[in-house]
Chimera marker file (.cmm) of the C-alpha trace (Angstrom):
<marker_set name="trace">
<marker id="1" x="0.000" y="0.000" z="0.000" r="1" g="1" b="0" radius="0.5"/>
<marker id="2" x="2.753" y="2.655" z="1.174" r="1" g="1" b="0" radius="0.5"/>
<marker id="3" x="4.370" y="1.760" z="-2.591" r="1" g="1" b="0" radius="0.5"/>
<marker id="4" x="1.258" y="2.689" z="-4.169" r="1" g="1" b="0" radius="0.5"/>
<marker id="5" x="1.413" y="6.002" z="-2.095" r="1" g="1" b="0" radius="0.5"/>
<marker id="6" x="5.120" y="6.766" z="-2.930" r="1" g="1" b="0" radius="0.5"/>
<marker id="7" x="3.770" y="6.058" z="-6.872" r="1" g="1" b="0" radius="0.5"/>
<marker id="8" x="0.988" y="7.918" z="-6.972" r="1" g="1" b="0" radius="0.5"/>
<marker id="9" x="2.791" y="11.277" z="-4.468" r="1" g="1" b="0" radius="0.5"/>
<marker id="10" x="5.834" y="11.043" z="-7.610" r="1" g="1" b="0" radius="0.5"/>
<marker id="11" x="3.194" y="11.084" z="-10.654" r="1" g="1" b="0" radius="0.5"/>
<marker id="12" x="1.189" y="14.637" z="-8.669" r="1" g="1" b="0" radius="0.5"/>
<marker id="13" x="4.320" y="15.671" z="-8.661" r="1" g="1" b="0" radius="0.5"/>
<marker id="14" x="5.928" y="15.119" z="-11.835" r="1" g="1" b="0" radius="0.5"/>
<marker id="15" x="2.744" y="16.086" z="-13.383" r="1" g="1" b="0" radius="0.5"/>
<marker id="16" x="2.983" y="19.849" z="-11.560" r="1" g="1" b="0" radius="0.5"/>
<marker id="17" x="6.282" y="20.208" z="-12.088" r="1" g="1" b="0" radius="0.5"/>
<marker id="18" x="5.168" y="19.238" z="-15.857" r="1" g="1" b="0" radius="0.5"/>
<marker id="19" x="2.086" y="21.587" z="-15.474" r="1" g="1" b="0" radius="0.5"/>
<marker id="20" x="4.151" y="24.008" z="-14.197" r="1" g="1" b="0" radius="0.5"/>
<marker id="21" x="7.247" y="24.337" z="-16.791" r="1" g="1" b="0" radius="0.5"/>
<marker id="22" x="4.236" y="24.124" z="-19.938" r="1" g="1" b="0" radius="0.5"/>
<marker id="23" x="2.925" y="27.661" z="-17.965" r="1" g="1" b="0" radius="0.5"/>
<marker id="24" x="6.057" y="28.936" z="-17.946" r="1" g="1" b="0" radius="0.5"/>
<marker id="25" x="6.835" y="28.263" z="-21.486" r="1" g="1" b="0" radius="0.5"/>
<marker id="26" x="3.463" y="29.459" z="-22.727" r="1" g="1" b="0" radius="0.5"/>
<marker id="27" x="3.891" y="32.594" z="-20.790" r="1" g="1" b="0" radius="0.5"/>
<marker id="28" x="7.123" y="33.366" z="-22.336" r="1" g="1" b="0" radius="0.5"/>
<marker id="29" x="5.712" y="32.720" z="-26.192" r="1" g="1" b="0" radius="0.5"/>
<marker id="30" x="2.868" y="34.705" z="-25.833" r="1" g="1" b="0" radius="0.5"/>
<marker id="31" x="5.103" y="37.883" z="-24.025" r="1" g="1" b="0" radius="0.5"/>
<marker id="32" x="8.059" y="37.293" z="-27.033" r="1" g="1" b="0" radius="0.5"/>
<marker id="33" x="5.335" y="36.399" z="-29.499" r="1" g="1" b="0" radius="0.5"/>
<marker id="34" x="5.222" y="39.915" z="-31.267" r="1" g="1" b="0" radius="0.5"/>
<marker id="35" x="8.352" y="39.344" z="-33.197" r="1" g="1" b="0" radius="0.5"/>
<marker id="36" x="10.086" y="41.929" z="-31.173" r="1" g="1" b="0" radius="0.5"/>
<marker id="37" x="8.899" y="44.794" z="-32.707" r="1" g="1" b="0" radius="0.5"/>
<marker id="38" x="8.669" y="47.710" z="-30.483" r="1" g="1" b="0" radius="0.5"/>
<marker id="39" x="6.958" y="50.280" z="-32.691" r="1" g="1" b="0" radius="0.5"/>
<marker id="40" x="4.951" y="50.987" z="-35.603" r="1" g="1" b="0" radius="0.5"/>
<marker id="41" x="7.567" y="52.995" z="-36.819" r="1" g="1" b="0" radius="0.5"/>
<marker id="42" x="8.799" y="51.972" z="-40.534" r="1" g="1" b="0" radius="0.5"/>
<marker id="43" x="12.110" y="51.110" z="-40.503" r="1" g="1" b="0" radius="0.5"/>
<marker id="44" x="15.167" y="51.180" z="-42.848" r="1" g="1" b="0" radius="0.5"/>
<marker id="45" x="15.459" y="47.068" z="-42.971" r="1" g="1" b="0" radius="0.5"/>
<marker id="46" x="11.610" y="47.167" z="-43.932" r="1" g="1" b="0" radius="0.5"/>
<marker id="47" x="12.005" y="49.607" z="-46.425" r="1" g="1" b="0" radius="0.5"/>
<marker id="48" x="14.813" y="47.765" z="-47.769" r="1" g="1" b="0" radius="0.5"/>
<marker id="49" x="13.328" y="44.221" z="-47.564" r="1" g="1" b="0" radius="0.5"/>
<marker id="50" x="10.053" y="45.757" z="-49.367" r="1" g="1" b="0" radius="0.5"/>
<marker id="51" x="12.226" y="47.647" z="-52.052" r="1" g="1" b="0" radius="0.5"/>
<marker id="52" x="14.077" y="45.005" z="-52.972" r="1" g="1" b="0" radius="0.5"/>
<marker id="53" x="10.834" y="43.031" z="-54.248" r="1" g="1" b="0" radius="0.5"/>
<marker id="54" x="9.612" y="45.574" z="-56.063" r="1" g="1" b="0" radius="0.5"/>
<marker id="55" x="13.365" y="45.647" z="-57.541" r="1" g="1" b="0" radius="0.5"/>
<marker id="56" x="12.749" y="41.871" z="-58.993" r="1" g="1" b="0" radius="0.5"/>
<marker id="57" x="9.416" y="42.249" z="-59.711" r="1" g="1" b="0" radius="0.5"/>
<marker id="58" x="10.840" y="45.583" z="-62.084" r="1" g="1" b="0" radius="0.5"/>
<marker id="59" x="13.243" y="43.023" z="-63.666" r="1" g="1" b="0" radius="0.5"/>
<marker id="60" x="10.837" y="40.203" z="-63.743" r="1" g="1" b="0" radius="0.5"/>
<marker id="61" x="8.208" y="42.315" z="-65.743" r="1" g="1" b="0" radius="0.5"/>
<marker id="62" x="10.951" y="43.669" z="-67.942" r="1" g="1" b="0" radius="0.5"/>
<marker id="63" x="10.574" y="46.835" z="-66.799" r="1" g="1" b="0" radius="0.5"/>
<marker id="64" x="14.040" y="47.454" z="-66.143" r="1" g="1" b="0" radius="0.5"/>
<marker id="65" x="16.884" y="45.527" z="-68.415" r="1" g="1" b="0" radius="0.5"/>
<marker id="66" x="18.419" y="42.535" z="-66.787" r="1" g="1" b="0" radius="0.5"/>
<marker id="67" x="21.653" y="43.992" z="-66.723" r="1" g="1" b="0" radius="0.5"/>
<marker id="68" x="20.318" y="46.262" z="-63.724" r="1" g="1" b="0" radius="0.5"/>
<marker id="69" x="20.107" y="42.399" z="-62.059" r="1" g="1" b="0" radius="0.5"/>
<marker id="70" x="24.137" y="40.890" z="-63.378" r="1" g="1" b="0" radius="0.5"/>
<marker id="71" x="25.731" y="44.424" z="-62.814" r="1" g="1" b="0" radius="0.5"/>
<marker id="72" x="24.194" y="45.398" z="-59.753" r="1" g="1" b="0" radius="0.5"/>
<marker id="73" x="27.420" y="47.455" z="-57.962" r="1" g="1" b="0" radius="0.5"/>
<marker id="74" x="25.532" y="48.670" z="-54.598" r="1" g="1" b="0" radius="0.5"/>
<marker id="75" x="22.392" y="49.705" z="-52.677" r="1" g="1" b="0" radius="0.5"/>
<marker id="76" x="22.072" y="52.677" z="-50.032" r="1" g="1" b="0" radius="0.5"/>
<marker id="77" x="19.363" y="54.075" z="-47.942" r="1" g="1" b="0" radius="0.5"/>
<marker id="78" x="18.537" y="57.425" z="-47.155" r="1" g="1" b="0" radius="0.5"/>
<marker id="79" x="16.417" y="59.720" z="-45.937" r="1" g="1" b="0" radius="0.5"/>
<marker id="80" x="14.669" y="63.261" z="-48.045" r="1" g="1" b="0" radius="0.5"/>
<marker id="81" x="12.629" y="65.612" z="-47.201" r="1" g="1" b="0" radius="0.5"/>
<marker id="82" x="9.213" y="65.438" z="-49.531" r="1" g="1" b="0" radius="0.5"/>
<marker id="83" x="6.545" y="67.602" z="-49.132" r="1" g="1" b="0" radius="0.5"/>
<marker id="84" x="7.133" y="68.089" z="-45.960" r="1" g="1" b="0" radius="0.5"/>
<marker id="85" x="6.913" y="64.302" z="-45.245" r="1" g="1" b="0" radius="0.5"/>
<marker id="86" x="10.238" y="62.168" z="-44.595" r="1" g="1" b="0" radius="0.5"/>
<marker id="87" x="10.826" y="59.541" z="-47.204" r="1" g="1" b="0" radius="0.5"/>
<marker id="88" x="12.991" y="56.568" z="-46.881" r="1" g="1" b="0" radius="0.5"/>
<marker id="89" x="14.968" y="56.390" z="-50.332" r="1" g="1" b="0" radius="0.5"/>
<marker id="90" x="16.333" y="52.997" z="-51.391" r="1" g="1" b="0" radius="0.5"/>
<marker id="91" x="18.492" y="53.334" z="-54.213" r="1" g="1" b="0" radius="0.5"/>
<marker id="92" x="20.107" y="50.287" z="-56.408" r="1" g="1" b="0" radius="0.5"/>
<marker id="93" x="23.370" y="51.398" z="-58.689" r="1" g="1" b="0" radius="0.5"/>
<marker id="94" x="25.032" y="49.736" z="-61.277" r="1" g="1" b="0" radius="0.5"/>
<marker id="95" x="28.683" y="49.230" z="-62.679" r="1" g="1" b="0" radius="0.5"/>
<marker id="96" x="27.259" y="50.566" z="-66.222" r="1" g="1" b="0" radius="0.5"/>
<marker id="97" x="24.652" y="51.712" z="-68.399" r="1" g="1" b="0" radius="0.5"/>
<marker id="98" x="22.551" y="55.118" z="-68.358" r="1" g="1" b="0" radius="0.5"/>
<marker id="99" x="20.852" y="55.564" z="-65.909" r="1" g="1" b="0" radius="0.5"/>
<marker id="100" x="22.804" y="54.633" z="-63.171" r="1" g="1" b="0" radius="0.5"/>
<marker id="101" x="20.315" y="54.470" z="-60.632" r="1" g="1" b="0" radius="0.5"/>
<marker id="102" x="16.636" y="53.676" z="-59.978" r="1" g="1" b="0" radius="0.5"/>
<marker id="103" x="15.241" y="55.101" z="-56.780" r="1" g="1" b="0" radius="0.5"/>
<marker id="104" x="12.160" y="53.873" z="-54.882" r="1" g="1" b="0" radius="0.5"/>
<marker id="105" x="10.612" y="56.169" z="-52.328" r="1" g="1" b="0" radius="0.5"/>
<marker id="106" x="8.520" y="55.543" z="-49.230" r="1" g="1" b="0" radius="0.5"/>
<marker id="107" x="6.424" y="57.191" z="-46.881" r="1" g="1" b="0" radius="0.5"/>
<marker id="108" x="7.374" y="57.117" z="-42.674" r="1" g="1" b="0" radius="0.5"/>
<marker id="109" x="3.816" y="54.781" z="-42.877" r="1" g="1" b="0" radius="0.5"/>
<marker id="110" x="5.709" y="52.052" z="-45.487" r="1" g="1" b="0" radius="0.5"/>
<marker id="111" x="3.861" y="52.899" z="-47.900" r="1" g="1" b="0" radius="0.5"/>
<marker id="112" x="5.589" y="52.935" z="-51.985" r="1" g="1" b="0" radius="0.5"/>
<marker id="113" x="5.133" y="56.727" z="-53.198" r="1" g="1" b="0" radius="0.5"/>
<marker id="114" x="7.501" y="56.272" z="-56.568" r="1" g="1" b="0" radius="0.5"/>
<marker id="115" x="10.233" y="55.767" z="-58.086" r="1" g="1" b="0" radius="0.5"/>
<marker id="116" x="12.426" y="56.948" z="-60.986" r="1" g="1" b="0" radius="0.5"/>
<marker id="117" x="15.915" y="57.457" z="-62.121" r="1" g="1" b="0" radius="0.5"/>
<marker id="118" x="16.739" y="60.983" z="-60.843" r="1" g="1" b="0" radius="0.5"/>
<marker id="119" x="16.423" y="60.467" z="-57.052" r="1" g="1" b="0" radius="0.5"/>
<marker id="120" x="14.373" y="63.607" z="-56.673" r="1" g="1" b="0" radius="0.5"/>
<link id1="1" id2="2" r="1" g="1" b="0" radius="0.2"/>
<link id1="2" id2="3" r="1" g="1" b="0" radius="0.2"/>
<link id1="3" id2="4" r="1" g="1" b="0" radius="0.2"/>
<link id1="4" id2="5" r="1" g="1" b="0" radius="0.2"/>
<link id1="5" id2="6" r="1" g="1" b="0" radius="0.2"/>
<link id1="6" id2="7" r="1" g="1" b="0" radius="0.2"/>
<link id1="7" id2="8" r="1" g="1" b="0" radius="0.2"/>
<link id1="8" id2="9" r="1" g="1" b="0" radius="0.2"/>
<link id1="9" id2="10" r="1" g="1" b="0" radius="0.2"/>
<link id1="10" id2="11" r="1" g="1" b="0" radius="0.2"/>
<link id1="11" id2="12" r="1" g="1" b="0" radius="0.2"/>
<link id1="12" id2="13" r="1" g="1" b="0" radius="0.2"/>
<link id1="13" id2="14" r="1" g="1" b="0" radius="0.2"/>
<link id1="14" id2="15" r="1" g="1" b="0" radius="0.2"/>
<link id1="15" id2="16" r="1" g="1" b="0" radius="0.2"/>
<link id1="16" id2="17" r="1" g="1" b="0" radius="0.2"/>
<link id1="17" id2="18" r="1" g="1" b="0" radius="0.2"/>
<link id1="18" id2="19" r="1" g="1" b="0" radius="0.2"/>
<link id1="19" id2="20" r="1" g="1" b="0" radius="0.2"/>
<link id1="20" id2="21" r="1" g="1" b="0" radius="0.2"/>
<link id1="21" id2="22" r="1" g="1" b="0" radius="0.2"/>
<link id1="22" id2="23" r="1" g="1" b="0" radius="0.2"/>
<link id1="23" id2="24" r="1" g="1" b="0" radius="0.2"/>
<link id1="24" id2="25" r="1" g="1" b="0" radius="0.2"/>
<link id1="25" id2="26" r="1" g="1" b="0" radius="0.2"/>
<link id1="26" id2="27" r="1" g="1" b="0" radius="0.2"/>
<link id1="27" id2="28" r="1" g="1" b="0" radius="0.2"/>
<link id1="28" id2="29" r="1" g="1" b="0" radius="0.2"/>
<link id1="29" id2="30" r="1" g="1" b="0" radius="0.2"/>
<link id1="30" id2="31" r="1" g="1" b="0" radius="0.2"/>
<link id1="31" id2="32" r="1" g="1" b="0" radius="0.2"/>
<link id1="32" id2="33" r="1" g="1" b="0" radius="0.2"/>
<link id1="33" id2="34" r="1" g="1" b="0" radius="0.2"/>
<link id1="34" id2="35" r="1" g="1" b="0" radius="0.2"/>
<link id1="35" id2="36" r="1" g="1" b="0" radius="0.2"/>
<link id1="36" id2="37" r="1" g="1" b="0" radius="0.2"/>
<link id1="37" id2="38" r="1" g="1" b="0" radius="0.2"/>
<link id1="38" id2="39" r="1" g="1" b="0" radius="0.2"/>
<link id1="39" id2="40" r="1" g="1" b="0" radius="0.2"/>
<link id1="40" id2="41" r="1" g="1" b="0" radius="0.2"/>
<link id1="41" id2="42" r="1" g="1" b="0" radius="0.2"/>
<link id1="42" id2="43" r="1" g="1" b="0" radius="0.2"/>
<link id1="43" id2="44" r="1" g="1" b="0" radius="0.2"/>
<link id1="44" id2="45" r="1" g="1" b="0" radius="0.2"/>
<link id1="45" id2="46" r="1" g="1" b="0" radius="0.2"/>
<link id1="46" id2="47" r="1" g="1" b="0" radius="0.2"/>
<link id1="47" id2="48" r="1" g="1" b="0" radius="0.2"/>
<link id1="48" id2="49" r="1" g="1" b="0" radius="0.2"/>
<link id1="49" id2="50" r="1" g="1" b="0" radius="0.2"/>
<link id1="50" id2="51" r="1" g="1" b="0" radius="0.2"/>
<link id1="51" id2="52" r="1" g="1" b="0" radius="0.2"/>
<link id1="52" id2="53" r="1" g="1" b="0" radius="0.2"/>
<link id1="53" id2="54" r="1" g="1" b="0" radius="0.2"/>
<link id1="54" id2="55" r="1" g="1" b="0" radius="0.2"/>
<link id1="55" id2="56" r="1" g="1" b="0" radius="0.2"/>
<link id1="56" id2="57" r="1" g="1" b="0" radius="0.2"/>
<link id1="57" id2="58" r="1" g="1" b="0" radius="0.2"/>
<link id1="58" id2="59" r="1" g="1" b="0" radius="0.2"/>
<link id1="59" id2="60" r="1" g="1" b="0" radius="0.2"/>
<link id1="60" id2="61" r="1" g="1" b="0" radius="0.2"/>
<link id1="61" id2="62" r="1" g="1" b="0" radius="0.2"/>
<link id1="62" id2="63" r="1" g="1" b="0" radius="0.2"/>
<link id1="63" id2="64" r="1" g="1" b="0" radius="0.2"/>
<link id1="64" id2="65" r="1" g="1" b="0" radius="0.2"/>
<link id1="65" id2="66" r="1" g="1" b="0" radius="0.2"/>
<link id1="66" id2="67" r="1" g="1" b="0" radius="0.2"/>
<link id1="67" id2="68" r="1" g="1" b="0" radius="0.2"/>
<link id1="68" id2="69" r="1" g="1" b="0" radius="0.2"/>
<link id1="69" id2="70" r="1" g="1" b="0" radius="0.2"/>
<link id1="70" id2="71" r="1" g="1" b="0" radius="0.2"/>
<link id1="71" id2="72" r="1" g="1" b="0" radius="0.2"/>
<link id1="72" id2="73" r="1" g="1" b="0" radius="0.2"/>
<link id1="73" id2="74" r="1" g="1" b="0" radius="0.2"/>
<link id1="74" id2="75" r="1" g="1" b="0" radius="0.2"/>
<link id1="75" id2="76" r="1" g="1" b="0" radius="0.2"/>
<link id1="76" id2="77" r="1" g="1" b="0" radius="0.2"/>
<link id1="77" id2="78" r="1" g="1" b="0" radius="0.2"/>
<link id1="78" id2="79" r="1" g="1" b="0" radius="0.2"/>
<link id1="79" id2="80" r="1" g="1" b="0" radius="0.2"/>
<link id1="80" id2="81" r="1" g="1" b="0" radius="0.2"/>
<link id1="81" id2="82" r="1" g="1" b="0" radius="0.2"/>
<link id1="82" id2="83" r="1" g="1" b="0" radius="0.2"/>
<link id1="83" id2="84" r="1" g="1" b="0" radius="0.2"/>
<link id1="84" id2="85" r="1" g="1" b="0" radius="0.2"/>
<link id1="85" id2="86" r="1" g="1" b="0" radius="0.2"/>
<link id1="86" id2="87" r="1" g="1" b="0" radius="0.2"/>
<link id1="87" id2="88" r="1" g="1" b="0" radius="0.2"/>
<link id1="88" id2="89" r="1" g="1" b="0" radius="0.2"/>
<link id1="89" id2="90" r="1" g="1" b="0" radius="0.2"/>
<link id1="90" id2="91" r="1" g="1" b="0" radius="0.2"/>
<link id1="91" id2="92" r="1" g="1" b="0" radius="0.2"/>
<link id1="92" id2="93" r="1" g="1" b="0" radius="0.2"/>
<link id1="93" id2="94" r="1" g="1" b="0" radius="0.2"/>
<link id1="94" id2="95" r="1" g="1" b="0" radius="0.2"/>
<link id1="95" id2="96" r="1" g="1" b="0" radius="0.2"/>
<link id1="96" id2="97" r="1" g="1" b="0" radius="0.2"/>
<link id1="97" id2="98" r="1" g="1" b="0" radius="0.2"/>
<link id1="98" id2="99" r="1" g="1" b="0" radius="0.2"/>
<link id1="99" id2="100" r="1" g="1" b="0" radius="0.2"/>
<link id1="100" id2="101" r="1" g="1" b="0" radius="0.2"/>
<link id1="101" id2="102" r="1" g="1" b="0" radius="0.2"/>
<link id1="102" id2="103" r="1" g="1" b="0" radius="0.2"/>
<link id1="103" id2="104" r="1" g="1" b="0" radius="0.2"/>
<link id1="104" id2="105" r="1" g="1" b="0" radius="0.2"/>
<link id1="105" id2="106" r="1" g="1" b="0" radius="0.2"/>
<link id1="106" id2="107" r="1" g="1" b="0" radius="0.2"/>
<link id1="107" id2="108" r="1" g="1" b="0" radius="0.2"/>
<link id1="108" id2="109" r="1" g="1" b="0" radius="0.2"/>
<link id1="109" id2="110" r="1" g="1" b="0" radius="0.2"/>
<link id1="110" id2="111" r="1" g="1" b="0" radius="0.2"/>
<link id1="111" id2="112" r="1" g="1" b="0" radius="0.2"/>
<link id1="112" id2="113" r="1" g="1" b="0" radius="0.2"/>
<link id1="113" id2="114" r="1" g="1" b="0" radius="0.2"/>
<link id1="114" id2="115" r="1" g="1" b="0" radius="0.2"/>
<link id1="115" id2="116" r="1" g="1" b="0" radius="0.2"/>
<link id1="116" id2="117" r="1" g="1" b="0" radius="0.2"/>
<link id1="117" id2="118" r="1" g="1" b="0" radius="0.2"/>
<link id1="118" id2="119" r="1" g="1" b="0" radius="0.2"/>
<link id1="119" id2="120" r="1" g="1" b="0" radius="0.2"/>
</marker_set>
């Protein structure tokens, strides 16, 4: 009988220290769960990430040439002044050809407002 005790006292307590560790670990997904984003705010990465789709979608589509895909030299951010909103400017340049450049533009909110070849 006092071995059926000594059983049955270790399962309760395997079981809440079981019960106990599956809170803990569900308490800890749902408070990291955001993804670890602090703010709304749209950032440079984003802007990046979401330029560089429209990018290959421009190349895709033919829009630009490939050769804006093989001679690809670099890409910067920055920021402009539009209208009195701030812009996040993601430019791609390449090794050769005219233009140089294409520019895509957007708003603090993420949203695309253009692009072009000038950067203005």
């Amino acid at each position: 009988m006092k071995i059926l005790k000594l059983q049955h006292l270790r399962m309760i307590r395997g079981f809440t220290i079981s019960m106990a560790l599956f809170a803990v670990i569900i308490t800890a997904a749902l408070a990291l769960g955001h993804g670890g984003k602090h703010s709304d705010k749209f950032t440079r990465l984003q802007a990046l990430q979401k330029a560089t789709k429209l990018y290959d979608q421009l190349i895709t589509k033919g829009k630009l040439d490939q050769s804006w895909e093989t001679d690809l030299q670099k890409v910067t951010l920055s920021n402009r002044k539009h209208e009195s909103k701030n812009e996040i400017v993601v430019s791609f340049q390449r090794e050769e050809g005219d233009p140089k450049a294409v520019y895509i533009f957007f708003n603090s909110d993420g949203k695309y407002t253009g692009s072009n070849f000038t950067g203005e």
